[in-house]
mmCIF file of the N, C-alpha and C atoms, coordinates in Angstrom:
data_MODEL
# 
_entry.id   MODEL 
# 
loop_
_atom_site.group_PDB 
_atom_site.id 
_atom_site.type_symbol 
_atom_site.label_atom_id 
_atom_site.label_alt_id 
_atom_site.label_comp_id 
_atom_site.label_asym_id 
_atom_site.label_entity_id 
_atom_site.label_seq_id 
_atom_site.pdbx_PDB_ins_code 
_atom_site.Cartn_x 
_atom_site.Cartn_y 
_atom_site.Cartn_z 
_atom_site.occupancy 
_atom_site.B_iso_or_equiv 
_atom_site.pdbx_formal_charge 
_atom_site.auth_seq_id 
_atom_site.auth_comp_id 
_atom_site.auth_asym_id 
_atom_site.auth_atom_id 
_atom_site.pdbx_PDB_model_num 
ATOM 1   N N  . UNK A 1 1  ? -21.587 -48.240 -151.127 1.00 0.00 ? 1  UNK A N  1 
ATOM 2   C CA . UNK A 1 1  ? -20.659 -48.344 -150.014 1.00 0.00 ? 1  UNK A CA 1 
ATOM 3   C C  . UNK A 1 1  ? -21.384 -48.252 -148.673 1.00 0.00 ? 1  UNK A C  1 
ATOM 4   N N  . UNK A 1 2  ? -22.888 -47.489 -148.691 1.00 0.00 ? 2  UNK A N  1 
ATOM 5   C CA . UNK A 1 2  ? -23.136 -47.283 -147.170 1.00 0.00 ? 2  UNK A CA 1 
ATOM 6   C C  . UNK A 1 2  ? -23.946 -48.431 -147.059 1.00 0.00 ? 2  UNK A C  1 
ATOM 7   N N  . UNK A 1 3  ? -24.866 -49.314 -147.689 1.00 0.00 ? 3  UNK A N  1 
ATOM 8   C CA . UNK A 1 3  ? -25.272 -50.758 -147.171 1.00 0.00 ? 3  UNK A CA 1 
ATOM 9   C C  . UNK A 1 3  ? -24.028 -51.697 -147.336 1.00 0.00 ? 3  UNK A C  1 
ATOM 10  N N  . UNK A 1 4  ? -23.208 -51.376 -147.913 1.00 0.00 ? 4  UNK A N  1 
ATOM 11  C CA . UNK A 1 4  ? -21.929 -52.733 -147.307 1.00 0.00 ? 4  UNK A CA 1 
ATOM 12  C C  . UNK A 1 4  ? -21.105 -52.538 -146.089 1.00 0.00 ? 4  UNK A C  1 
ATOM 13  N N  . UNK A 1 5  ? -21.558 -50.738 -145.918 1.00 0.00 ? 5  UNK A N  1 
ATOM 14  C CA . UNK A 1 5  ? -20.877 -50.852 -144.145 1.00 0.00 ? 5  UNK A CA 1 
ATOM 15  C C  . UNK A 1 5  ? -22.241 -50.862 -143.264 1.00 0.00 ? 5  UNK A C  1 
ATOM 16  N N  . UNK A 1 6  ? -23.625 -50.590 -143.323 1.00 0.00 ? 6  UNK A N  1 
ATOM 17  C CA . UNK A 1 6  ? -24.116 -51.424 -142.290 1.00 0.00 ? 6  UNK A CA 1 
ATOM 18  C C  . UNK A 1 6  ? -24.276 -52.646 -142.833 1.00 0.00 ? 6  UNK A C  1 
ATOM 19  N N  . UNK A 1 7  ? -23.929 -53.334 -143.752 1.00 0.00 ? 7  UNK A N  1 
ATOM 20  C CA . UNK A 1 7  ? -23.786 -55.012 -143.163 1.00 0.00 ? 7  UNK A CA 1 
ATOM 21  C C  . UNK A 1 7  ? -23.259 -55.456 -142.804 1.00 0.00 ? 7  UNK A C  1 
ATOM 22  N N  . UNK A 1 8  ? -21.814 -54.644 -142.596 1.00 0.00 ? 8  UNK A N  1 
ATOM 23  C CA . UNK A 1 8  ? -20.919 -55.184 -141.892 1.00 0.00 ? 8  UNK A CA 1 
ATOM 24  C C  . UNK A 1 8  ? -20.911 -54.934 -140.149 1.00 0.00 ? 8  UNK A C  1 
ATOM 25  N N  . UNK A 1 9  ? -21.500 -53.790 -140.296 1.00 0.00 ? 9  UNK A N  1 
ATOM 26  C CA . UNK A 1 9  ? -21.900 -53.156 -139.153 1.00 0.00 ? 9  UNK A CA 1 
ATOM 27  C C  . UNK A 1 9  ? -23.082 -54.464 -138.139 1.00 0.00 ? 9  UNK A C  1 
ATOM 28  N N  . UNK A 1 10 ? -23.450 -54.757 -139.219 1.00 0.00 ? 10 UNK A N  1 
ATOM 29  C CA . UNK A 1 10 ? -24.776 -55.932 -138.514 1.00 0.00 ? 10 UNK A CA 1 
ATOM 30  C C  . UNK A 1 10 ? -24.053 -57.230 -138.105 1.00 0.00 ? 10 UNK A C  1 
ATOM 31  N N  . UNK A 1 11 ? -23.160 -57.320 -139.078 1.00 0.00 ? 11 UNK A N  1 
ATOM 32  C CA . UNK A 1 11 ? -22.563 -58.536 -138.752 1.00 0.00 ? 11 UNK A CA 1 
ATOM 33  C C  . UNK A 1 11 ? -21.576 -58.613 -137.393 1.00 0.00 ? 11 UNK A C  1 
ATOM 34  N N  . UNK A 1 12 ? -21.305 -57.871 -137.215 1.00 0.00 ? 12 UNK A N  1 
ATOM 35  C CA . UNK A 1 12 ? -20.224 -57.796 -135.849 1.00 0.00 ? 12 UNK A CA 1 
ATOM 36  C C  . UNK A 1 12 ? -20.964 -57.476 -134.948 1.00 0.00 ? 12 UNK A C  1 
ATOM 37  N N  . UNK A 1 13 ? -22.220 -56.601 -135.021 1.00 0.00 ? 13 UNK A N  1 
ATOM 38  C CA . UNK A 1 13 ? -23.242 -56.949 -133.440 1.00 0.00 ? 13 UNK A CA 1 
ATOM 39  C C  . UNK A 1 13 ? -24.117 -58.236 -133.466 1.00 0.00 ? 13 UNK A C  1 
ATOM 40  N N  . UNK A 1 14 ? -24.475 -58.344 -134.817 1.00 0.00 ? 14 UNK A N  1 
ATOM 41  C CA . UNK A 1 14 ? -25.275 -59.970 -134.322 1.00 0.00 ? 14 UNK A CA 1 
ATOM 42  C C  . UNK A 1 14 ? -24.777 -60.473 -134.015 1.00 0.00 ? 14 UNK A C  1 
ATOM 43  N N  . UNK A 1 15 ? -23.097 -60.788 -134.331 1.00 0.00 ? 15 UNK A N  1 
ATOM 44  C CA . UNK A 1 15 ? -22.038 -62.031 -133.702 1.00 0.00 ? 15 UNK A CA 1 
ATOM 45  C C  . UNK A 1 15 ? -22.206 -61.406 -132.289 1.00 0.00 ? 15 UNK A C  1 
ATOM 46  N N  . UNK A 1 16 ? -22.154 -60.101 -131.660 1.00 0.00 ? 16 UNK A N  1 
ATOM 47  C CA . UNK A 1 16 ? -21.544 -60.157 -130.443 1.00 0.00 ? 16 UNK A CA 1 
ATOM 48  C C  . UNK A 1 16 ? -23.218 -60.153 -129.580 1.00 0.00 ? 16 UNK A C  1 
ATOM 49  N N  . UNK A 1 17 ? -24.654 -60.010 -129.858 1.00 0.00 ? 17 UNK A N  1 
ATOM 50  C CA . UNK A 1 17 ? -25.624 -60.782 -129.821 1.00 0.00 ? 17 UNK A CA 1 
ATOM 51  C C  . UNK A 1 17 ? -25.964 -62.137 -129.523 1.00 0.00 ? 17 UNK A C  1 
ATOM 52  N N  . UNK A 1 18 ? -25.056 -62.806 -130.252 1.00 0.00 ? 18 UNK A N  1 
ATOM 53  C CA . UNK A 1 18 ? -25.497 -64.221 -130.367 1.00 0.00 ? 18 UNK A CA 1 
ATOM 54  C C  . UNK A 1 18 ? -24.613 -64.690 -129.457 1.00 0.00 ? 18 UNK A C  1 
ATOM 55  N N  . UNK A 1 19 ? -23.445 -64.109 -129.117 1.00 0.00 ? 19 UNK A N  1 
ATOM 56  C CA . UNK A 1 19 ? -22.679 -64.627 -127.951 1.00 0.00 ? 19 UNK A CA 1 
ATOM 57  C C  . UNK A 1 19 ? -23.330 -64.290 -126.871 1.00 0.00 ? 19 UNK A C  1 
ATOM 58  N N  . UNK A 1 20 ? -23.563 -63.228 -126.697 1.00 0.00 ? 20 UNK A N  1 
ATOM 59  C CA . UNK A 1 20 ? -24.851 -62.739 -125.032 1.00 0.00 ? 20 UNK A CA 1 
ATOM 60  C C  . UNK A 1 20 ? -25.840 -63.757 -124.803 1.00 0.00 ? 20 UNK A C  1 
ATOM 61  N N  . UNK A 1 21 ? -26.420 -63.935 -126.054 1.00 0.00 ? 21 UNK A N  1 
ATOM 62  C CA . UNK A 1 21 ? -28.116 -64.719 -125.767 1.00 0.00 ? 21 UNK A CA 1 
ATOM 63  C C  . UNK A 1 21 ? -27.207 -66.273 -125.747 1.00 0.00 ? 21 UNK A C  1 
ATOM 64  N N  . UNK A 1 22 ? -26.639 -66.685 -126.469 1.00 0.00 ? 22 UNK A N  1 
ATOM 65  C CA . UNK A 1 22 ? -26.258 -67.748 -125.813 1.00 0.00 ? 22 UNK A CA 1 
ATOM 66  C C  . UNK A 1 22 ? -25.329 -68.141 -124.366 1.00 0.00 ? 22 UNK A C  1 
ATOM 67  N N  . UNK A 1 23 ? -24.709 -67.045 -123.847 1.00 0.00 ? 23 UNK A N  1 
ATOM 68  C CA . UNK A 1 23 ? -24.107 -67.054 -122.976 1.00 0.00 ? 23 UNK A CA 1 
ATOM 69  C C  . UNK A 1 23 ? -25.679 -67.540 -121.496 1.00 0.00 ? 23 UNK A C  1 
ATOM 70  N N  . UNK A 1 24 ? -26.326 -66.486 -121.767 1.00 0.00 ? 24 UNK A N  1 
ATOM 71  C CA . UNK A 1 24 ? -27.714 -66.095 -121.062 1.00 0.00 ? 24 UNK A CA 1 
ATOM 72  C C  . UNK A 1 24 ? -28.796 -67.534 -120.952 1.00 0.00 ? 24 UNK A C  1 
ATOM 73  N N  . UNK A 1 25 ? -28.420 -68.050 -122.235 1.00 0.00 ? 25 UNK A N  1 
ATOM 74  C CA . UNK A 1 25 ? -29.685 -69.119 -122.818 1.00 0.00 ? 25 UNK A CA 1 
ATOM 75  C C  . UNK A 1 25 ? -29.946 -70.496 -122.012 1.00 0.00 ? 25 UNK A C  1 
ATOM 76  N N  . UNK A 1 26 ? -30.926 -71.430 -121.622 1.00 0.00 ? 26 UNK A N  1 
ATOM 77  C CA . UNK A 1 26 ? -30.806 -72.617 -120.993 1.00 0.00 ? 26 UNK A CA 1 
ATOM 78  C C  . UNK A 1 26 ? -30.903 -73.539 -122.170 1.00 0.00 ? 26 UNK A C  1 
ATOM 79  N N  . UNK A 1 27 ? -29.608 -74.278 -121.681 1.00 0.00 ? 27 UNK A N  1 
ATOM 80  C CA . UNK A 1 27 ? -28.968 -75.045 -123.213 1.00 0.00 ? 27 UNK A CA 1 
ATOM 81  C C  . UNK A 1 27 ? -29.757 -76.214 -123.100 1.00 0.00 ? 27 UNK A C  1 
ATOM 82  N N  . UNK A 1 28 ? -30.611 -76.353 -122.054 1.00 0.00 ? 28 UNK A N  1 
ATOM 83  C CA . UNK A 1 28 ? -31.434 -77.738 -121.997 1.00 0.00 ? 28 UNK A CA 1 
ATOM 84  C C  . UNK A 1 28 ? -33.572 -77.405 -122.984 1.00 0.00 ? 28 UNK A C  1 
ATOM 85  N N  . UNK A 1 29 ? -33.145 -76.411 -122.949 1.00 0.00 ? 29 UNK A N  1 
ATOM 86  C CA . UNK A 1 29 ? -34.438 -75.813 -123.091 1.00 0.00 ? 29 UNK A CA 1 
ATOM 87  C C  . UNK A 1 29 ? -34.938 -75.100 -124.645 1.00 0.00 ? 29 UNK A C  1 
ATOM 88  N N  . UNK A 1 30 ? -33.397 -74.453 -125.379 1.00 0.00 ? 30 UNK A N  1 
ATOM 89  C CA . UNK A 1 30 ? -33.322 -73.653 -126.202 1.00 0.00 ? 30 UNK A CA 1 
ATOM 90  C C  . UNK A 1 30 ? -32.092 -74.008 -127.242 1.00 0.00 ? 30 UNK A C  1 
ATOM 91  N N  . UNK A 1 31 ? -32.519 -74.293 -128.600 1.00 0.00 ? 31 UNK A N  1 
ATOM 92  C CA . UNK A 1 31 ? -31.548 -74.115 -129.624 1.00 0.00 ? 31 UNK A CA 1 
ATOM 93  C C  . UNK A 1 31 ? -30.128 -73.222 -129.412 1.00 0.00 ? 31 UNK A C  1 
ATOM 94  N N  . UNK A 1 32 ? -28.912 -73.079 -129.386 1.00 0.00 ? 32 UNK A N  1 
ATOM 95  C CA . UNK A 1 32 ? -28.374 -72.305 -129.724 1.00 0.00 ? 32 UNK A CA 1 
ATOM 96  C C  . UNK A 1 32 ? -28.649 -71.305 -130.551 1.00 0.00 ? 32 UNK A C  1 
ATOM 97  N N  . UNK A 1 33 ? -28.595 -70.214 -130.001 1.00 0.00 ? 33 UNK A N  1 
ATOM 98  C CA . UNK A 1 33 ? -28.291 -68.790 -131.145 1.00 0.00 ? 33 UNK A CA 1 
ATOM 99  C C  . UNK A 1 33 ? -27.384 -68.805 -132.003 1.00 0.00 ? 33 UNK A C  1 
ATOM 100 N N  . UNK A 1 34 ? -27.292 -68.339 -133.563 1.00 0.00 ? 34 UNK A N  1 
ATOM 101 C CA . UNK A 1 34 ? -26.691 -67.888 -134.319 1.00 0.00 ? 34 UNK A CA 1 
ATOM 102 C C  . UNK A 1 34 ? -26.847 -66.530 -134.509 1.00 0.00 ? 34 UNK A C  1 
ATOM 103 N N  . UNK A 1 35 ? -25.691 -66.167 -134.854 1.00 0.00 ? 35 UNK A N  1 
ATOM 104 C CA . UNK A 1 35 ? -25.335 -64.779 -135.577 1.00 0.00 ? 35 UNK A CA 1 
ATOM 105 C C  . UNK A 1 35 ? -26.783 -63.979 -136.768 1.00 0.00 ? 35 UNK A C  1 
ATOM 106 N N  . UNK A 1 36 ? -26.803 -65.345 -137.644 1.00 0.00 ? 36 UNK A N  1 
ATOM 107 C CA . UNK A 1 36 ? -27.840 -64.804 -138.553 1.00 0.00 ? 36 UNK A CA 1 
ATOM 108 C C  . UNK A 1 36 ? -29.055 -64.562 -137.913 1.00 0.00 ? 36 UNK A C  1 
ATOM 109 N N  . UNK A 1 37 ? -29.724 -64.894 -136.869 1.00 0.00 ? 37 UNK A N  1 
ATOM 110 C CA . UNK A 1 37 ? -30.861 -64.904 -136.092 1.00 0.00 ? 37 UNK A CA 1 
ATOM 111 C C  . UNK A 1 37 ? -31.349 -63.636 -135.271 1.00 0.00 ? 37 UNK A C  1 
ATOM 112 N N  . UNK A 1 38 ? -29.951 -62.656 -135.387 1.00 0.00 ? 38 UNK A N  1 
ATOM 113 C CA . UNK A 1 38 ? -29.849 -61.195 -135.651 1.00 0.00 ? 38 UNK A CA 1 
ATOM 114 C C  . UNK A 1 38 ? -29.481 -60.181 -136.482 1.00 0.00 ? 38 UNK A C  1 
ATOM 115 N N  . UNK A 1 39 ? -29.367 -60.530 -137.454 1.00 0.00 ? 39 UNK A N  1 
ATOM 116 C CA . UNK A 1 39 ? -29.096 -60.035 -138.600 1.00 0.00 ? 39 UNK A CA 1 
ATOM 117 C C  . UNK A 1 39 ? -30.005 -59.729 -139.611 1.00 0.00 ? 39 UNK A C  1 
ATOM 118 N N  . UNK A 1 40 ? -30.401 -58.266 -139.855 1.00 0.00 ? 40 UNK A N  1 
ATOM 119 C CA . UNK A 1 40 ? -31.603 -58.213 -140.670 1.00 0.00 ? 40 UNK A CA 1 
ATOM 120 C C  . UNK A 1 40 ? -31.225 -58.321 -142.329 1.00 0.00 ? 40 UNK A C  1 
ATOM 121 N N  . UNK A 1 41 ? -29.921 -58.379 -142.264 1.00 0.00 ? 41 UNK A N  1 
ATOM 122 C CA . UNK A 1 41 ? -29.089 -58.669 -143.341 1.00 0.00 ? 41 UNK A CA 1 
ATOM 123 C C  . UNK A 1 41 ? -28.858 -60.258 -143.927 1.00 0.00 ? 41 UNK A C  1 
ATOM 124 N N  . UNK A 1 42 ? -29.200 -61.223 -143.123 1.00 0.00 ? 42 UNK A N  1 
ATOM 125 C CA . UNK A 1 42 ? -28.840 -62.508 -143.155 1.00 0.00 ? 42 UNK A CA 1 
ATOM 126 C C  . UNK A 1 42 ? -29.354 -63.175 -144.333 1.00 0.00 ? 42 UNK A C  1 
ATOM 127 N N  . UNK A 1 43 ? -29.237 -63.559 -145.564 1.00 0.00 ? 43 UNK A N  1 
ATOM 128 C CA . UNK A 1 43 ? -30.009 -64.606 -146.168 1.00 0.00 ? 43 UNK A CA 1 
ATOM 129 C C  . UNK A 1 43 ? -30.693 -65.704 -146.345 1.00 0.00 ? 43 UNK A C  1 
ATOM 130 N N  . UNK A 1 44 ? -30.037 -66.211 -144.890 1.00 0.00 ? 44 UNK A N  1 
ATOM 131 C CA . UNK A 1 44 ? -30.773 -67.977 -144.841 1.00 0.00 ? 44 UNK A CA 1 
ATOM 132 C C  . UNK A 1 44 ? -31.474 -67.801 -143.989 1.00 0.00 ? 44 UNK A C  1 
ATOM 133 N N  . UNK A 1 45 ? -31.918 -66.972 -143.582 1.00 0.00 ? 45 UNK A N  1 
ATOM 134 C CA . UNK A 1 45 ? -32.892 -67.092 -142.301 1.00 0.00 ? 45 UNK A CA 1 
ATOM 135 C C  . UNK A 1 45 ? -32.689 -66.576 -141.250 1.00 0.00 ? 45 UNK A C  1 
ATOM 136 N N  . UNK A 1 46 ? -33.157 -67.139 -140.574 1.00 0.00 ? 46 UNK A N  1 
ATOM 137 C CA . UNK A 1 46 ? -33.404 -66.703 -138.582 1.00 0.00 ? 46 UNK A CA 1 
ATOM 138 C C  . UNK A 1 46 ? -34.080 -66.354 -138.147 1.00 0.00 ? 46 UNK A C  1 
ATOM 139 N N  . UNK A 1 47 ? -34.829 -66.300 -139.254 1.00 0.00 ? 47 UNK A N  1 
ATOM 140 C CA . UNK A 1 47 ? -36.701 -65.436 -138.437 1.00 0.00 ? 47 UNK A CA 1 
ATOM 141 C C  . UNK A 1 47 ? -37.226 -66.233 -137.893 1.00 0.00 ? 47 UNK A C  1 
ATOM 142 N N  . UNK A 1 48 ? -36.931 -67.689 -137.344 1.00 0.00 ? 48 UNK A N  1 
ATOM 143 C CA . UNK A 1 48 ? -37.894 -68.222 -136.731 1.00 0.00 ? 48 UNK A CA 1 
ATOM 144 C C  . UNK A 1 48 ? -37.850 -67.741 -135.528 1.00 0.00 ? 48 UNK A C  1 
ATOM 145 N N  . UNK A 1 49 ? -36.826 -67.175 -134.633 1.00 0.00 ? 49 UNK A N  1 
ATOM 146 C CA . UNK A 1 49 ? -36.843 -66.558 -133.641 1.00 0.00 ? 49 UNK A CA 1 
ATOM 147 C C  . UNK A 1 49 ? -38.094 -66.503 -132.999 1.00 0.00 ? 49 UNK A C  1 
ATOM 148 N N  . UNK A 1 50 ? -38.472 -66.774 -131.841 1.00 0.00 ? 50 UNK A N  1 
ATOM 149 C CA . UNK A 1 50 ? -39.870 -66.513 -130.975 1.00 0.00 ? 50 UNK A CA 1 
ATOM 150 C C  . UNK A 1 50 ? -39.201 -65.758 -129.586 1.00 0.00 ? 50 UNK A C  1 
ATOM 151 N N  . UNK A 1 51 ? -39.960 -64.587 -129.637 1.00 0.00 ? 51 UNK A N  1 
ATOM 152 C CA . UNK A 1 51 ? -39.510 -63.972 -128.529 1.00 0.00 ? 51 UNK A CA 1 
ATOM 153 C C  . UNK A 1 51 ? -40.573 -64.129 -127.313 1.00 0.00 ? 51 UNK A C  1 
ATOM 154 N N  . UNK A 1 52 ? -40.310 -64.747 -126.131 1.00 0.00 ? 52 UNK A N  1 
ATOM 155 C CA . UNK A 1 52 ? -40.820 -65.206 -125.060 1.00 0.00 ? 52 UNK A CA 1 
ATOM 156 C C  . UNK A 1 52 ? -41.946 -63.509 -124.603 1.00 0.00 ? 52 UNK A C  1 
ATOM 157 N N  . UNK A 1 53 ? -43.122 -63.724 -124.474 1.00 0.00 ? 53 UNK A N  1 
ATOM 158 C CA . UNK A 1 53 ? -43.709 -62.367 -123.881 1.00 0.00 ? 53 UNK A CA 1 
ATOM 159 C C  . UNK A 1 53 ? -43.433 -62.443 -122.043 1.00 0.00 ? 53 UNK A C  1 
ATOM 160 N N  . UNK A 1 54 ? -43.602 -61.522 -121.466 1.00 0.00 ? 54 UNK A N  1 
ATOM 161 C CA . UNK A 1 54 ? -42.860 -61.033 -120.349 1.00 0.00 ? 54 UNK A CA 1 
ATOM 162 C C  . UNK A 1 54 ? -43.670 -59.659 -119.467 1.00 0.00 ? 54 UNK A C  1 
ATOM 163 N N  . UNK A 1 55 ? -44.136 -60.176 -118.922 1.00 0.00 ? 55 UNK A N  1 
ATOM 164 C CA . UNK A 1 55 ? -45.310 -59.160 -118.728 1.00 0.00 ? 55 UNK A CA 1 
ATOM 165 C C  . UNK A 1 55 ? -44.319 -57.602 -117.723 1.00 0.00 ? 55 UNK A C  1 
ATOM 166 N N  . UNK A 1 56 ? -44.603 -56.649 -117.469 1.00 0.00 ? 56 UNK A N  1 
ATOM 167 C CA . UNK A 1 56 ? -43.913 -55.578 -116.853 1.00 0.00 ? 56 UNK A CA 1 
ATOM 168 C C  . UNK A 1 56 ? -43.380 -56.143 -115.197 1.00 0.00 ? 56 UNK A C  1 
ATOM 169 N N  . UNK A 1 57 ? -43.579 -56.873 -114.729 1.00 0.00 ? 57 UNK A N  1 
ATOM 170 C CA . UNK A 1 57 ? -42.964 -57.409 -113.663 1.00 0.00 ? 57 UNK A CA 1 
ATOM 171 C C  . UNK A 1 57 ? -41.379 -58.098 -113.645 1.00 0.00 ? 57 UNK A C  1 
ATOM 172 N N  . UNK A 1 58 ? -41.391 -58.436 -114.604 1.00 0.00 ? 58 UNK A N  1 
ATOM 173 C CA . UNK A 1 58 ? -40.043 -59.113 -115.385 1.00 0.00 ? 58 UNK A CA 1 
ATOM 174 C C  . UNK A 1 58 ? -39.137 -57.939 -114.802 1.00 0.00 ? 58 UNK A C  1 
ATOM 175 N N  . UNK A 1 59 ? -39.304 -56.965 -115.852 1.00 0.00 ? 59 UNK A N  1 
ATOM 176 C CA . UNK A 1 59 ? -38.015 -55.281 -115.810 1.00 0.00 ? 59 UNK A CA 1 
ATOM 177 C C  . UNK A 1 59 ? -37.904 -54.737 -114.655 1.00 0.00 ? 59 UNK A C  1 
ATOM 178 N N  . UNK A 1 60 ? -39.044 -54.767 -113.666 1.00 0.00 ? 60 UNK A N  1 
ATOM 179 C CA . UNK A 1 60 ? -39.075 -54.486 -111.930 1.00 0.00 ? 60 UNK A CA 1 
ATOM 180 C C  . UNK A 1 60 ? -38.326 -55.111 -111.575 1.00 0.00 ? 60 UNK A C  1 
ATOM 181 N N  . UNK A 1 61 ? -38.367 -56.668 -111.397 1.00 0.00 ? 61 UNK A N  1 
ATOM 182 C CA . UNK A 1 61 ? -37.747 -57.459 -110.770 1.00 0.00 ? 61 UNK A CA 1 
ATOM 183 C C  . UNK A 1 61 ? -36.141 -57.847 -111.277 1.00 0.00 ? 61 UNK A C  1 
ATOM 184 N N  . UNK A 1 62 ? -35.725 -57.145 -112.753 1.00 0.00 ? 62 UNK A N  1 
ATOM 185 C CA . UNK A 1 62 ? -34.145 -57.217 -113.147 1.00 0.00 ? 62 UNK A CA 1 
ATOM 186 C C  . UNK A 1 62 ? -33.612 -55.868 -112.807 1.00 0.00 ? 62 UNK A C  1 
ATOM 187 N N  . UNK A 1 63 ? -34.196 -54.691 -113.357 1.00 0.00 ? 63 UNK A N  1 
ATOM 188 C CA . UNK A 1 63 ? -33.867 -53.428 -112.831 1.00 0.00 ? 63 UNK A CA 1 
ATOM 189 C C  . UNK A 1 63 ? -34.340 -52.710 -111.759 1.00 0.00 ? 63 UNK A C  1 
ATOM 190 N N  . UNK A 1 64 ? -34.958 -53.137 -110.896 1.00 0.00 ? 64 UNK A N  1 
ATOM 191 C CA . UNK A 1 64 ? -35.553 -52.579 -109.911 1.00 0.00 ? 64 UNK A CA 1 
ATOM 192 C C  . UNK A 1 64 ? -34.986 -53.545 -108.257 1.00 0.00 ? 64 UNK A C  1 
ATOM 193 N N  . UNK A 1 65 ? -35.486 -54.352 -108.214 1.00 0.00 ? 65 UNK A N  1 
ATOM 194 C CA . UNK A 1 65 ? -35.505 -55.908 -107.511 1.00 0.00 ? 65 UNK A CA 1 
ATOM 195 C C  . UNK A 1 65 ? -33.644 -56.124 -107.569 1.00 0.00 ? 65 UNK A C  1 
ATOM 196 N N  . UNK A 1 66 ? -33.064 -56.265 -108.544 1.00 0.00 ? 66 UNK A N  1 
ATOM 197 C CA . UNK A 1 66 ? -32.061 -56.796 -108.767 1.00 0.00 ? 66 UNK A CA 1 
ATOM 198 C C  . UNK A 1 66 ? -31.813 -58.649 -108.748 1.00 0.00 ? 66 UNK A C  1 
ATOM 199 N N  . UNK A 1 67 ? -33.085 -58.986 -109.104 1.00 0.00 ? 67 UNK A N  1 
ATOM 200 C CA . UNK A 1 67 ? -33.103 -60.344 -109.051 1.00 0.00 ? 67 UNK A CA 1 
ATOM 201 C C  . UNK A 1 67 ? -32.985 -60.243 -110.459 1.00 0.00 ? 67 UNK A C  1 
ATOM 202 N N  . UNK A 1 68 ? -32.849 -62.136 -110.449 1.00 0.00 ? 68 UNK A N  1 
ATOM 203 C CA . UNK A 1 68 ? -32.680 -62.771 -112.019 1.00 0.00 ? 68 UNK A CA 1 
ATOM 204 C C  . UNK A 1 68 ? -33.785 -62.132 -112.984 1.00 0.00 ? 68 UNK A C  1 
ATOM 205 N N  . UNK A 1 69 ? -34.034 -62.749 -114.299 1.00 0.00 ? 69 UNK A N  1 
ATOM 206 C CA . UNK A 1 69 ? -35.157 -62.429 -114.788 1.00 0.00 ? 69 UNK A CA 1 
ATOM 207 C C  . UNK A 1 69 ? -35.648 -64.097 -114.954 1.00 0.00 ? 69 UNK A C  1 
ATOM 208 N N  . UNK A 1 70 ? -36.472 -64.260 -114.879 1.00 0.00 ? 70 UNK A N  1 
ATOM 209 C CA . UNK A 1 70 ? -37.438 -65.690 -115.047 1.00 0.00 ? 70 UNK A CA 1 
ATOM 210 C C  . UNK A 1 70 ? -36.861 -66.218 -114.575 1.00 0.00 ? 70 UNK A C  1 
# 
């Protein structure tokens, strides 16, 4: 019972995940996000995921700066 409630648990933040990063995402530039692509639970995949590196100036300039990020 307790891995079928965190998978369920996974499943309702990766969905609400995959709505952020795609909300966030440049649709000219980047695949749509799926749900499974956060989900460490997922079976078909999503690991191709590449997470962009971002050197410490990035988090200054979103939390500090209050500018965009990239």
């Amino acid at each position: 019972m307790a891995e079928g409630r965190a998978r369920a648990a996974w499943a309702h933040t990766s969905s609400l995940l995959a709505l952020v990063a795609n909300v966030n995402r440049d649709p000219k530039r980047q695949r749509p996000f799926r749900p499974a692509d956060f989900d460490p639970y997922a079976e078909e995949g999503g690991r191709d995921l590449v997470i962009p590196h971002a050197g410490i100036r990035v988090l200054k300039q979103v939390f500090i700066d209050g500018k965009g990020a990239l």
